[in-house]
DRENTOR-336558 format. One line per 2 residues: number of its first residue (from 0); their letters; for each residue x, y, z negated of N, C-alpha, C. Coordinates in steps of 0.05 Angstrom, whole numbers. Each point is the difference from the previous one (the first is absolute). Layout:
BEGIN
NUM = a = X Y Z X Y Z X Y Z | ...
//
This chain:
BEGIN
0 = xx = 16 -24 0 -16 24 0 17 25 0 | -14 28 13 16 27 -11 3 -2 -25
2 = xx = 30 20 1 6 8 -29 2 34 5 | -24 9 -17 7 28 -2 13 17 -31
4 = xx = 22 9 9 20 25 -24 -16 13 -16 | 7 4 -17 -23 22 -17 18 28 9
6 = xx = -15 14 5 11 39 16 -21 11 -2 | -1 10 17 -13 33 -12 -28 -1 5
8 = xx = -9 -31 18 -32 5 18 -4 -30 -20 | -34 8 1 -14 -31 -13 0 -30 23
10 = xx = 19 9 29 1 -17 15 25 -14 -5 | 14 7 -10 23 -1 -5 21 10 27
12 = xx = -15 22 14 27 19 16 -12 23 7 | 27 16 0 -12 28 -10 -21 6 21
14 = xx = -18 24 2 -8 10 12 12 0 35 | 15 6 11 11 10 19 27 -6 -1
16 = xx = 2 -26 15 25 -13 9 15 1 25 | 17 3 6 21 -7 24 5 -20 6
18 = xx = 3 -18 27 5 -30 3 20 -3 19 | 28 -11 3 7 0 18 2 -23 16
20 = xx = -7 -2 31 -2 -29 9 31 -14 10 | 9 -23 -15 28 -7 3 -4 -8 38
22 = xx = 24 7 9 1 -16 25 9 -36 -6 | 10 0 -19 10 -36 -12 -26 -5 -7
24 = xx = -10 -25 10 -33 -8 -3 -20 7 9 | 9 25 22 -29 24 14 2 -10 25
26 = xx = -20 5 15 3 -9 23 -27 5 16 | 0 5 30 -22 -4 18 7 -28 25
28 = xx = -31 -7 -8 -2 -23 24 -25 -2 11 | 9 -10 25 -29 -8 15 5 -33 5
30 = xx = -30 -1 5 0 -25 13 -36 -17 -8 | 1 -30 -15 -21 -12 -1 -8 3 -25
32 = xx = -27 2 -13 -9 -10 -22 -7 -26 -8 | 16 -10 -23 -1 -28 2 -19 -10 -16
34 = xx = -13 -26 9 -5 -11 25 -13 13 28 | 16 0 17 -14 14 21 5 -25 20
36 = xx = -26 3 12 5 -15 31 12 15 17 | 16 16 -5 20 11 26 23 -19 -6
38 = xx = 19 10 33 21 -20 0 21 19 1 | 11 14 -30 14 14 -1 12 10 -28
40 = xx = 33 12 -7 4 0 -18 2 29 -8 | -12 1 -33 7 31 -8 34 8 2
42 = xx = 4 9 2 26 23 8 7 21 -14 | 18 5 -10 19 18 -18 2 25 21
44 = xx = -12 25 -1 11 20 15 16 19 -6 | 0 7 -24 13 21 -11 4 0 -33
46 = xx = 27 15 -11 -16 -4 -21 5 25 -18 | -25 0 -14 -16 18 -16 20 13 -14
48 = xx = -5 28 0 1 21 -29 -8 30 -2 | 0 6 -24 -5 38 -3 -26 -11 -36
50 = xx = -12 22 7 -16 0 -30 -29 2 1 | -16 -5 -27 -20 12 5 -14 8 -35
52 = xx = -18 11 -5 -3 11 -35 -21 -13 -7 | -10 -14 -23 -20 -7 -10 -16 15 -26
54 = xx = -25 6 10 -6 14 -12 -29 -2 -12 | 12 -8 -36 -34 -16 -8 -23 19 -9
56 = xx = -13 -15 5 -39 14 -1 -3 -7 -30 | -14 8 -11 -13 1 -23 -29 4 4
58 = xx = -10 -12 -16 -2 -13 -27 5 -26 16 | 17 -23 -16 3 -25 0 -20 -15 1
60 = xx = -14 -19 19 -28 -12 -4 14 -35 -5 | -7 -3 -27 5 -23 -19 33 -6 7
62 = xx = 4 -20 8 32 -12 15 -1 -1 23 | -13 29 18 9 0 24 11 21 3
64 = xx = 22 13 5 15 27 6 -7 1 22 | -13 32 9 9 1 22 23 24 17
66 = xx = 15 5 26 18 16 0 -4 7 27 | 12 30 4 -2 7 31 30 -4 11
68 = xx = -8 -7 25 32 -5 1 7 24 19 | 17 24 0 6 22 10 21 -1 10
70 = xx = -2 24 14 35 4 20 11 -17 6 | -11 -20 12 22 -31 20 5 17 9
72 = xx = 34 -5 8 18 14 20 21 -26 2 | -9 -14 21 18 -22 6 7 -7 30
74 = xx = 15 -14 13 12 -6 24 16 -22 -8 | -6 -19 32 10 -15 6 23 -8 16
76 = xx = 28 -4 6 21 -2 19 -13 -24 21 | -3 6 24 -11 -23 27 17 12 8
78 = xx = 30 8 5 25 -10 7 19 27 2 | 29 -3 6 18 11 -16 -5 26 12
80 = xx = -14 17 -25 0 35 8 -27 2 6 | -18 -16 0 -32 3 -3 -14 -12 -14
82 = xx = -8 31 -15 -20 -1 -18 -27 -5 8 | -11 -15 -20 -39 10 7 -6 9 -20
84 = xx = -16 17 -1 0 21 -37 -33 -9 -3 | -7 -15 -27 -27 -1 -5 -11 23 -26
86 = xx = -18 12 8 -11 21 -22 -22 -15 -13 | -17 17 -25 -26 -13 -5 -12 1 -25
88 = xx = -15 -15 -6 -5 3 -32 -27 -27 7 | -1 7 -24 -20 -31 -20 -10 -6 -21
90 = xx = 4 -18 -11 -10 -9 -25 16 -35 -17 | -4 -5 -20 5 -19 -14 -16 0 -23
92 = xx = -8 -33 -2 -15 -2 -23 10 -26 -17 | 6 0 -18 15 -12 -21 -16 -14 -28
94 = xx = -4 -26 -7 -13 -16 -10 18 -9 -23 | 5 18 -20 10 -16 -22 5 -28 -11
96 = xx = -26 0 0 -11 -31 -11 6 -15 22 | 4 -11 23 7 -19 21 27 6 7
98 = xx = 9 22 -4 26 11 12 13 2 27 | -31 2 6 -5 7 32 1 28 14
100 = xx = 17 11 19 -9 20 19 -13 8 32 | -11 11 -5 -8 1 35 8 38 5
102 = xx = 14 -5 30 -5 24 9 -6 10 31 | -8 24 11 -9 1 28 24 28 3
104 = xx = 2 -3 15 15 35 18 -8 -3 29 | -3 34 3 -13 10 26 29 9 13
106 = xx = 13 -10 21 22 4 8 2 16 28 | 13 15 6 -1 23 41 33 -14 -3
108 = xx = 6 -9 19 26 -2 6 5 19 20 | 23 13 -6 4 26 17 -15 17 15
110 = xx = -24 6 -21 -18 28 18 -28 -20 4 | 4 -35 7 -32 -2 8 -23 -7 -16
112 = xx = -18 -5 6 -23 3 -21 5 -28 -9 | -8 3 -30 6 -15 -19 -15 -24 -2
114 = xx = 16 -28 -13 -6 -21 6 1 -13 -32 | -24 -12 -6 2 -16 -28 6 -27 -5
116 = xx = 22 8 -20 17 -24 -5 -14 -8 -34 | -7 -23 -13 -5 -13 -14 9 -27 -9
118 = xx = 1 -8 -29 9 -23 -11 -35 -18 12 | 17 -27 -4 -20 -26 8 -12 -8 -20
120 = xx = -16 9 -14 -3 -1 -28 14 17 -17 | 3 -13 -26 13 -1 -23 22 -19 4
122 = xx = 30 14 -1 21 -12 -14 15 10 -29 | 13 -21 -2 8 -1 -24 26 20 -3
124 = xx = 0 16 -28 20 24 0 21 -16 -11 | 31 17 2 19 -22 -16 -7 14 -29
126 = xx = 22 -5 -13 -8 0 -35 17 39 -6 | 19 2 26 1 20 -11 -22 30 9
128 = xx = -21 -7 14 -20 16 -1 -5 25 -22 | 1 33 -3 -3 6 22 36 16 11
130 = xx = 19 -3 -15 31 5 11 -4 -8 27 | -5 -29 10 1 -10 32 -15 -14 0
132 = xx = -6 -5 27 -23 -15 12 5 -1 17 | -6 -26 17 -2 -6 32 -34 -10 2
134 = xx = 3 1 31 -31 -7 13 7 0 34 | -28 -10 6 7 -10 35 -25 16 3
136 = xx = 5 7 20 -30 17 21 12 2 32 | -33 -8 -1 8 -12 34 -28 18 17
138 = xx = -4 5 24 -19 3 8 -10 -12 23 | -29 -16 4 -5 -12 14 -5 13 28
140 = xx = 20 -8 23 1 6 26 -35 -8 19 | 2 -29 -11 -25 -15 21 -2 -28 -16
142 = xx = -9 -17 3 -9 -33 -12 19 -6 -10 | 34 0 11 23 -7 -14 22 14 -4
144 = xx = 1 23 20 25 18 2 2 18 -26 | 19 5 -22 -1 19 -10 35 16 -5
146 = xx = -3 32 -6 22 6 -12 -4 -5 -25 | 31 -2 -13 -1 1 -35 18 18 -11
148 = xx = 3 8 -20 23 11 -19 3 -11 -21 | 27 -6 -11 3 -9 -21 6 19 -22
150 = xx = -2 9 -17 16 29 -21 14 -24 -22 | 22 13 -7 1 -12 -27 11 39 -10
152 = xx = -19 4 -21 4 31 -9 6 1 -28 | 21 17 -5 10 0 -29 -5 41 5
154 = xx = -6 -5 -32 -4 33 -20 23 11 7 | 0 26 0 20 24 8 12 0 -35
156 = xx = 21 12 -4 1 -6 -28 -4 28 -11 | -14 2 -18 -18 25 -27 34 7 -13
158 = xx = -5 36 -2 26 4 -17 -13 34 0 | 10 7 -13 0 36 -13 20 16 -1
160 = xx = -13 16 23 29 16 15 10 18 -21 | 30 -4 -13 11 11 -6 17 -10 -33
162 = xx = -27 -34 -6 12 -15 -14 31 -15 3 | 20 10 -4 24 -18 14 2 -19 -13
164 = xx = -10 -6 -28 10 -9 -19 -22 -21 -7 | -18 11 11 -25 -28 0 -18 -1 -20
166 = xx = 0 24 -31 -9 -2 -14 -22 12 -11 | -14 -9 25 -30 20 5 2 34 -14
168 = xx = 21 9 -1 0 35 -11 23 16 19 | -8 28 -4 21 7 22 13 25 -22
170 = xx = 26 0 -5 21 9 -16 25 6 5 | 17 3 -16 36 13 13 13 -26 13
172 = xx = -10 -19 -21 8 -32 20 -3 0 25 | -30 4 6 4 -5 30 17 9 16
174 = xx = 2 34 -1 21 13 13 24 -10 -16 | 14 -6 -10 24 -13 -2 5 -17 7
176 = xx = -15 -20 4 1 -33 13 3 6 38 | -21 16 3 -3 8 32 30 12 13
178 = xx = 11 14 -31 29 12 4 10 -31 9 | 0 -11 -15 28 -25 -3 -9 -18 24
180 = xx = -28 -5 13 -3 -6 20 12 2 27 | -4 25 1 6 22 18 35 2 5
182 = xx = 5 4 -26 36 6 3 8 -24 -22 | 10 -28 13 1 -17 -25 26 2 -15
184 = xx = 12 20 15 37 2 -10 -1 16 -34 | -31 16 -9 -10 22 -9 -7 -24 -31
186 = xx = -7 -29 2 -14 -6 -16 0 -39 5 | -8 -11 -18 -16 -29 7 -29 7 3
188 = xx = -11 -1 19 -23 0 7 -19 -20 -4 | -28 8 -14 -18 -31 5 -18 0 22
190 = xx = 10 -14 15 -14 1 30 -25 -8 -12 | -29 12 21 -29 -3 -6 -6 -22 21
192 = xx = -18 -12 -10 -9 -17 20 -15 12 26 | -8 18 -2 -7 20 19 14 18 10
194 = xx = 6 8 22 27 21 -1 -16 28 14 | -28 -3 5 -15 19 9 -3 19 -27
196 = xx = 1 -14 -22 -4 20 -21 9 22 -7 | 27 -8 10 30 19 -3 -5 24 17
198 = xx = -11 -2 29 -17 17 10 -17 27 -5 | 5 7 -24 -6 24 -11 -21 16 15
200 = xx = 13 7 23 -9 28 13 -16 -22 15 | -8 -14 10 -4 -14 23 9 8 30
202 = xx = 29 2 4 4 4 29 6 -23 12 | -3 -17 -6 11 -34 1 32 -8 4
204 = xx = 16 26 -15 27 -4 -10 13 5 -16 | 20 -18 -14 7 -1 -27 23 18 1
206 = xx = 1 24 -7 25 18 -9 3 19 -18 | 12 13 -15 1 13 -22 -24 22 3
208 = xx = -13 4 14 -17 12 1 -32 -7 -18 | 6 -36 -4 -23 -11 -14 4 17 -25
210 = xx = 20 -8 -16 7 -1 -39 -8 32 -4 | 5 17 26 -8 36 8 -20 -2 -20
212 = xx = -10 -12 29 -39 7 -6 -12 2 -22 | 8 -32 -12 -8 -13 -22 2 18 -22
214 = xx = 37 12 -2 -5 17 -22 -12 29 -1 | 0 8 33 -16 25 -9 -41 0 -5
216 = xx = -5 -30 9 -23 0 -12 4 1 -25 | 16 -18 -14 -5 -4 -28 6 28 -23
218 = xx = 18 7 9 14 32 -8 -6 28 7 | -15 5 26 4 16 4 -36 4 23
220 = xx = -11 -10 -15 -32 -12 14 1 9 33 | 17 -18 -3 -4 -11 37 -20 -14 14
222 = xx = -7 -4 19 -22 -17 14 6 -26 -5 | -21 -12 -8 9 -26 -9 0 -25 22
224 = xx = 17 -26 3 -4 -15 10 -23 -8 17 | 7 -8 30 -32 -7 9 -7 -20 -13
226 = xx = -16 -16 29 -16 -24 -11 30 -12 11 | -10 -29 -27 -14 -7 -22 11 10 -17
228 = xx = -16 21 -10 0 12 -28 -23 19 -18 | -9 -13 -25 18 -7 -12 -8 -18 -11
230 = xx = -19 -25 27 -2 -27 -13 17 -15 25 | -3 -24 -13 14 -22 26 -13 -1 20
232 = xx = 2 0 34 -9 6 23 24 -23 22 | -7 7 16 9 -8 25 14 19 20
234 = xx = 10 -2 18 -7 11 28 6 -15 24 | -7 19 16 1 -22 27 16 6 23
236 = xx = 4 -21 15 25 16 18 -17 16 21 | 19 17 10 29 -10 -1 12 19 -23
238 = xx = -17 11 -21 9 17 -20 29 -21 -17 | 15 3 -5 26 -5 -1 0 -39 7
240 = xx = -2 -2 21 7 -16 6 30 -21 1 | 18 25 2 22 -5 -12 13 -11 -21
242 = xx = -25 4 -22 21 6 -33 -23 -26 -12 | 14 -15 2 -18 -38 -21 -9 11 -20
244 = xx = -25 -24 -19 -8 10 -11 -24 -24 -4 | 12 -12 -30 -13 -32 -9 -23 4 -20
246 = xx = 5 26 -3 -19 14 -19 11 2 -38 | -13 11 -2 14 16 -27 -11 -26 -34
248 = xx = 6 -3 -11 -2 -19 -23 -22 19 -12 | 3 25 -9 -16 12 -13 -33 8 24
250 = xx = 4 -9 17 -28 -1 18 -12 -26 2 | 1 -26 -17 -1 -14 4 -32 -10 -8
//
């Protein structure tokens, strides 16, 4: 069955999530739905990645969550240097008690009118539901032909811009740690599990300009850190796409 975290939502994930779809385990294919009386094999075309946000509805009706699924921004490689870009949005509905999900997305691949892709039922979530999740959606062509996608999607990781230190508060530490980050010749540094945090200003680069910020907010009532602040949040690319980020201990 799912296993849901205790955090900040009675679903067990927060409000408004980030998902990123791994290309390891993602994938588009065409071909037969099995059993099909066609005489033909599904086919590997490309394979899958980019993101999309889940975003839960309230009020919870008994042990069924339900979620919108927002901003798909994904593409497929069908060969070296071509992309197919799928846009879209949807839904997912989530069964505690069976530990079942189903979901549908309305997909335009590059500009054309949009095509619905859906699970075959209910499958079964893995245990680390809702951090990651995979699922298959396919859409039926004619009696046997269909495309599919495979996702396997893991959480963006939650952190608080300007925590370096991880200890859900923002203080002279942080700007000192962001120092020793930044210039490690200056200090032993405790690297964050997130390095977006260090990010201060949010320009999506790490240079003495963060520990700046930091202290003239704190000292000198400066503008304070963006988002996420000054709870744990997300963002999404390609907002620092660059700078990793496993998520923060104290967002946990």
């Amino acid at each position: 069955g799912a296993h849901f975290a205790s955090n900040s939502s009675a679903q067990g994930i927060p409000l408004s999530v980030p998902y990123d779809v791994t290309p390891i385990g993602s994938s588009f294919s065409t071909g037969c739905l099995e059993p099909s009386p066609c005489d033909c094999l599904a086919m590997e075309v490309g394979v899958a990645s980019g993101l999309f946000r889940l975003q839960a509805l309230l009020p919870p009706l008994g042990p069924i969550f339900e979620y919108q699924v927002l901003d798909v921004d994904m593409y497929y490689v069908l060969a070296p240097n071509t992309f197919v870009f799928m846009v879209g949005s949807g839904n997912l509905t989530v069964d505690v008690v069976s530990g079942t999900l189903q979901m549908s997305l309305e997909l335009s691949f590059d500009g054309a009118p949009p095509v619905l892709f859906e699970t075959n039922g209910t499958i079964p979530t893995n245990s680390n539901f809702p951090e990651e999740f995979d699922f298959d959606l396919f859409h039926q062509i004619d009696s046997c032909l269909f495309d599919g996608i495979r996702i396997r999607a893991f959480a963006r990781g939650r952190f608080i811009r300007g925590d370096v230190n991880e200890d859900g508060q923002l203080d002279l530490g942080d700007a000192i740690n962001a120092i020793q980050v930044i210039l490690p010749h200056v200090g032993i540094p405790t690297i964050p599990g997130c390095m977006q945090a260090v990010d201060a200003n949010g320009d999506s680069l790490l240079n003495i300009a963060d520990p700046i910020y930091l202290l003239i907010w704190l000292f000198q009532e400066g503008p304070p850190p963006g988002h996420p602040f000054p709870d744990c949040g997300t963002v999404l690319p390609p907002l620092e796409q660059n700078l990793g980020c496993e998520g923060s201990p104290s967002c946990v």
